[in-house]
N, C-alpha and C positions, 0 to 999 in steps of 0.2 A: 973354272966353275964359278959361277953368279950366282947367288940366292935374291931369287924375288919375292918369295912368299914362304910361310908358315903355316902348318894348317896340323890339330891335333886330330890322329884317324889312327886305324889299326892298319897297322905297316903289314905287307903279303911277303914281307923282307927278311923280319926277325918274328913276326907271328903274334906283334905285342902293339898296345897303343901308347901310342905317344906322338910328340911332333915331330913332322915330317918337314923336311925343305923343298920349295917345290925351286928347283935349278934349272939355269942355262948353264950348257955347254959347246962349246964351239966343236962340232966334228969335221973330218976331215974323211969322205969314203970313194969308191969308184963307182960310176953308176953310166950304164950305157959304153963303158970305155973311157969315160969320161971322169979325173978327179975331179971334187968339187966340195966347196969349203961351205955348212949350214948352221945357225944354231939351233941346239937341239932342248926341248924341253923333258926334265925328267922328275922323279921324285927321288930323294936321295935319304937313306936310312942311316944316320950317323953309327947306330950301333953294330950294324955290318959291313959301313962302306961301301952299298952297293946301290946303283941307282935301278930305277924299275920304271914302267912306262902304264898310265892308265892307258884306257881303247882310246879316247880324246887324245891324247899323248900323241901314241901310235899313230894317229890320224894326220894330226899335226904338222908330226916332225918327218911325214912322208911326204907330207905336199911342201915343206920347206926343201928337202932334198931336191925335192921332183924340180921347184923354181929355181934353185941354185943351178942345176943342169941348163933350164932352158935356157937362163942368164949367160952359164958359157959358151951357149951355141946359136943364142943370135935371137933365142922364141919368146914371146910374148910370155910374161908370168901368172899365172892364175891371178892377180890381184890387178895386171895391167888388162888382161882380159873383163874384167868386173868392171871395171872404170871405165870403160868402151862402152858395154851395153848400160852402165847406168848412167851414162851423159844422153844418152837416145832415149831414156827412162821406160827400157825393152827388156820383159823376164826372160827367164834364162829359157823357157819350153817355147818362149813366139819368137826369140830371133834365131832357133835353129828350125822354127816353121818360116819363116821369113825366108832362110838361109837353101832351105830344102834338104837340110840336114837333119840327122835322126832327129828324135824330139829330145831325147838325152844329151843332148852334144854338147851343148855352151855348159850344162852342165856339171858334165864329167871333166870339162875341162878347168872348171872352176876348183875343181874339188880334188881331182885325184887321177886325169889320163894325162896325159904330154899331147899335145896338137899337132899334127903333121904339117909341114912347109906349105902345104896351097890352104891348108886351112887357117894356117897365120896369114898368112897374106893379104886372104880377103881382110880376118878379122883388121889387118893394118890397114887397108885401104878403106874400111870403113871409117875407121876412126880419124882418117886425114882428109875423104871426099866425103861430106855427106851428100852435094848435089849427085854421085856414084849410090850410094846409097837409096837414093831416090829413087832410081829407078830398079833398083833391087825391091825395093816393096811393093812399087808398081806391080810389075812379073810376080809378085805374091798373090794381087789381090786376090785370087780366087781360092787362096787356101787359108787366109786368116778369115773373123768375124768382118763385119762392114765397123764395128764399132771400134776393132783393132786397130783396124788401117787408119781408117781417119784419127786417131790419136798419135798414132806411130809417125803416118805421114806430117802431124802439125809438127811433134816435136823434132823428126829429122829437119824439114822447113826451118825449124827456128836455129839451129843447129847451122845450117846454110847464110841464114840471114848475118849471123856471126860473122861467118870465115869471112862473106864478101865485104861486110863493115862489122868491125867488131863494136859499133857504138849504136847499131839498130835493138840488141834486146835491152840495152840500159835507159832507152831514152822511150818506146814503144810499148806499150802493152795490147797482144794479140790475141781475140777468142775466137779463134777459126771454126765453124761447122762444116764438114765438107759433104754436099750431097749435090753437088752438077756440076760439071765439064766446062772449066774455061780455061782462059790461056795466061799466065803470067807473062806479060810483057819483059822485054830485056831487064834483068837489074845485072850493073855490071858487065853487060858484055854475054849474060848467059839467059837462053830462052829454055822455057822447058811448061810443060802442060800438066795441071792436077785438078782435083775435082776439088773445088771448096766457094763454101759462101764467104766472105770475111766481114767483121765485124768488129772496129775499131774505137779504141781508146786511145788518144793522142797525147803525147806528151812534146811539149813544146823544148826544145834546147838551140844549141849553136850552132851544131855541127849540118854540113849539105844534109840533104836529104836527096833516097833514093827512090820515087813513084813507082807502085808496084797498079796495075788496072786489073780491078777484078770483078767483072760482072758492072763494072761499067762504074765503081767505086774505086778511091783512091787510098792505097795503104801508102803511109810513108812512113820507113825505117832511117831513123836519125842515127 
């Protein structure tokens, strides 16, 4: 047992006020069939020796249980799920509109469900393809806003721009508007069509560069 904090309140332990310890403890429980080792956050009443859990508590140390599980079983943890849609800088109710999944979805899973195996999957394959992803919003457009999409679409884009050279968003700065239908010329080996105007801010460095033709303009990511 850890003490990380002290805080003076009226204990629901011994019935009296005074300072409380707020502790880690490492448990050790079965969950799904499955042991699994979490720490747990408690408040601990030296006068009774007994630890208690607020509702935050309880909250807490369920979804720490819940990641230790998916950790021994292969699944993505509510905090590696978090980190996915906020590198796409996508709320938790427009990427399970995106997704075609309830509106609750990235949510519940952020917070308090376990994800089922096709639904880690995608969420993995988002996170490694975003040119995959790309065309996952496409097949959206007609259920997000127009103002969605084209925000969603620049940030996966830029997302893309990365994986192909990871030295285009360091050296590039991009303010994409997207309202008509052109074609992105090959970058790298990969063709694919989206709707945008673009409108550039160049920064000069070393590294090749890669020409992107859009509307008859030249992007180049360094």
């Amino acid at each position: 047992m850890r003490v990380l904090s002290s805080e003076r309140k009226f204990c629901t332990s011994c019935m009296k006020e005074h300072d409380i310890d707020i502790v880690e403890v490492e448990e050790k429980v079965t969950f799904k069939y499955v042991i699994v080792k979490f720490n747990a956050i408690y408040e601990y009443c030296s006068q009774t020796d007994e630890l208690t859990e607020t509702e935050d508590m309880i909250r807490i140390n369920g979804l720490s249980m819940k990641d230790a599980y998916r950790k021994e079983v292969g699944l993505l943890t509510s905090h590696e799920i978090r980190k996915i849609r906020e590198k796409y800088k996508v709320s938790q109710k427009e990427l399970s509109e995106i997704l075609n999944w309830g509106m609750a979805t990235i949510t519940r899973y952020e917070n308090h469900q376990i994800q089922d195996r096709a639904h880690d999957d995608v969420l993995r394959r988002i996170d490694t393809d975003p040119k995959w992803f790309l065309d996952i919003i496409k097949r959206a457009k007609d259920r997000i806003p127009e103002k969605n999409y084209n925000k969603y679409f620049r940030n996966v884009y830029e997302q893309y721009l990365k994986k192909i050279n990871p030295y285009s968003c360091n050296f590039i700065s991009l303010n994409i508007i997207f309202n008509e239908i052109d074609t992105i010329k090959k970058a790298s080996g990969s063709d694919f069509s989206i709707k945008q105007i673009c409108e550039t801010d160049i920064c000069s460095g070393s590294y090749s560069t890669i020409p992107l033709t859009v509307n008859e303009k030249s992007v180049y990511a360094y």
